[in-house]
N, C-alpha and C positions, 0 to 999 in steps of 0.2 A: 905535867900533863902526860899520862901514861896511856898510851891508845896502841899497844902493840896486841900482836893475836886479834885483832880486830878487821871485821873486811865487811864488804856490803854487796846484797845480791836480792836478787830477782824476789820476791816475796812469792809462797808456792801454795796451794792448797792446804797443805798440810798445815800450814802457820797462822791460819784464818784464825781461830781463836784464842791463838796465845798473841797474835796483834790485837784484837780487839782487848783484852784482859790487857795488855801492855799499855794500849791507849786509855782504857780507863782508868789503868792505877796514876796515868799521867795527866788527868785533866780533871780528877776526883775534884770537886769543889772547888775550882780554880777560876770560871768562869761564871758563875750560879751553883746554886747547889746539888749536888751528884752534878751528873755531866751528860750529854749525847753522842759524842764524839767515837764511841764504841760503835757504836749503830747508823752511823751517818755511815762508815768504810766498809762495813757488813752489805748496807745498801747501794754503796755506789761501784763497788766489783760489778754490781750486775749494769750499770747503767750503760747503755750506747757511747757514752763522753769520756769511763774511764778509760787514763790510758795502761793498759799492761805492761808495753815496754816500761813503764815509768813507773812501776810498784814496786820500791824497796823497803826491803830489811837489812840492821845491822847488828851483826853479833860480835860479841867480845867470847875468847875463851870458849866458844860453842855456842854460848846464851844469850838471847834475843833481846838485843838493848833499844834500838829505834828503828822507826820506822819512817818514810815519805811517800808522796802517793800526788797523780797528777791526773787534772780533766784538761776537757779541752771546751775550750768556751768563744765567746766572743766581743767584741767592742761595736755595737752601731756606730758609726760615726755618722757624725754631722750633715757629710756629704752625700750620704744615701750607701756606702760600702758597709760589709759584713767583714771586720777583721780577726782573725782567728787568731784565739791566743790560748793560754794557756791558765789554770788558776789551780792551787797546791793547797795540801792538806786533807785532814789534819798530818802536820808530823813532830811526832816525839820522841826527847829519850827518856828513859827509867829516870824516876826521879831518884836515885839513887845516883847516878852519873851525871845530873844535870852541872850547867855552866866551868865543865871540865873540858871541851873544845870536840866532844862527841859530835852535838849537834852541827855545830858549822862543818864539821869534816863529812858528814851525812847531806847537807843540803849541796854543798860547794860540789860535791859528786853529781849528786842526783840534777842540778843545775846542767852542768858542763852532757851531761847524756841526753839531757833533753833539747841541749844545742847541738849534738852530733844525730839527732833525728832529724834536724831542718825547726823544728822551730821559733818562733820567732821574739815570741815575749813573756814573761810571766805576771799575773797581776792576783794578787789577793788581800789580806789583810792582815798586818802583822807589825810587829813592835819596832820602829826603824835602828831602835838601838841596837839591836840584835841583828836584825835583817840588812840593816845597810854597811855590815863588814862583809858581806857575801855579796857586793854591788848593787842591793834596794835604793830606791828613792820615790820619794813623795810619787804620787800618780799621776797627781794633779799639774807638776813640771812637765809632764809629756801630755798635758791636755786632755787626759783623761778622767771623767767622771764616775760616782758612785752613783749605780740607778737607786733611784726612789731617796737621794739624799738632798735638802735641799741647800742653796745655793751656800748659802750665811752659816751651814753646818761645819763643825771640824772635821776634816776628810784627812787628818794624820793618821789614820789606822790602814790608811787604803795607800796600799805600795807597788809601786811596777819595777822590772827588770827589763831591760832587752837583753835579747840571747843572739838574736841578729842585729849588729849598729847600724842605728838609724831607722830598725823596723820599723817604726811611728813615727818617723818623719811624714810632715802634713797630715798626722790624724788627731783628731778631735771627737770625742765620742762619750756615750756609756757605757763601760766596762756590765757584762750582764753574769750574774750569780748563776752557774747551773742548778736547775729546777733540783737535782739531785739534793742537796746540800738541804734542804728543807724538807724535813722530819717532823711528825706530828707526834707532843708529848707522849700521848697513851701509848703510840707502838714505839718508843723510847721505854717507857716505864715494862711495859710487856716483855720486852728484850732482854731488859738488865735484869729482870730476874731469872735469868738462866746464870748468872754471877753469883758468887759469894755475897752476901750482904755487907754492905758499907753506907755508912750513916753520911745523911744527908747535911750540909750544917750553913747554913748562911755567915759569908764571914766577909769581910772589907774588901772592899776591893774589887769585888765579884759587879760585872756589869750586866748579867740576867737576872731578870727572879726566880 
């Protein structure tokens, strides 16, 4: 596992479009066919929720290998409180360097800065086998819920972190999706053609249409 000449910073203006092109050679048909994920981080720079301190890039050798990126959200709880947490993505590396130890050295960073800002938890959606060497666990262990998922659903995609121990101690709630994150096809399809063309291909595995 070779990660020398490799560092990670601040994502700048200037790198707007070679993240987005980075993110969509990374999520090309991997979820549904062609992807969104280019244009969800185009969109959410501008939102109120993103956080800036929490926008990184990582380069190998000069060249722009992954990327992370953080909002800031909330959990209703049960009790009638608003708890402010935190929810991540997308972030990728080059599929060229993937399952090479890029990505956990990129998130395990971007994790530990988002705990020297003061906050408190992260909660999103994401594969535990991968996420939970970085200290992920089920969400559902810290009493927290997926809105709009119901009761008898699998909720293994939905994962928490605390960054503060015990931050969720005595909460119980719904974890809530920033409004951001939802994108409407047409100005997804609008977007991506400012890209190279890349064929669309429905293939296994893939959980949208």
């Amino acid at each position: 596992m070779k990660q020398e000449n490799c560092i990670i910073r601040s994502e700048e203006k200037k790198d707007h479009r070679a993240v987005e092109n980075l993110i969509r050679e990374s999520f090309w048909n991997v979820y549904r066919p062609g992807c969104s994920e280019h244009y969800v981080i185009h969109v959410l720079r501008d939102d109120p929720a993103f956080v800036k301190e929490l926008d990184f890039v990582m380069e190998k050798d000069g060249e722009l290998i992954g990327q992370n990126m953080f909002m800031r959200t909330v959990i209703d709880a049960d009790d009638g409180r608003t708890i402010p947490v935190l929810t991540m993505g997308p972030i990728c590396i080059t599929p060229d360097l993937k399952r090479q130890g890029y990505g956990k050295r990129l998130l395990d960073a971007s994790l530990q800065k988002a705990a020297q800002l003061g906050f408190g938890a992260v909660l999103f959606e994401g594969n535990i086998a991968f996420y939970g060497k970085s200290g992920f666990d089920y969400a559902a262990k810290f009493g927290i819920r997926y809105h709009d998922l119901p009761e008898d659903a699998d909720a293994s995609f939905f994962l928490c972190k605390e960054l503060i121990p015990g931050y969720l101690d005595g909460v119980s709630g719904v974890y809530q999706t920033p409004q951001g994150y939802y994108v409407d096809d047409a100005d997804v399809e609008a977007f991506d053609r400012q890209f190279p063309y890349k064929e669309k291909r429905k293939l296994p595995g893939q959980i949208f249409e």
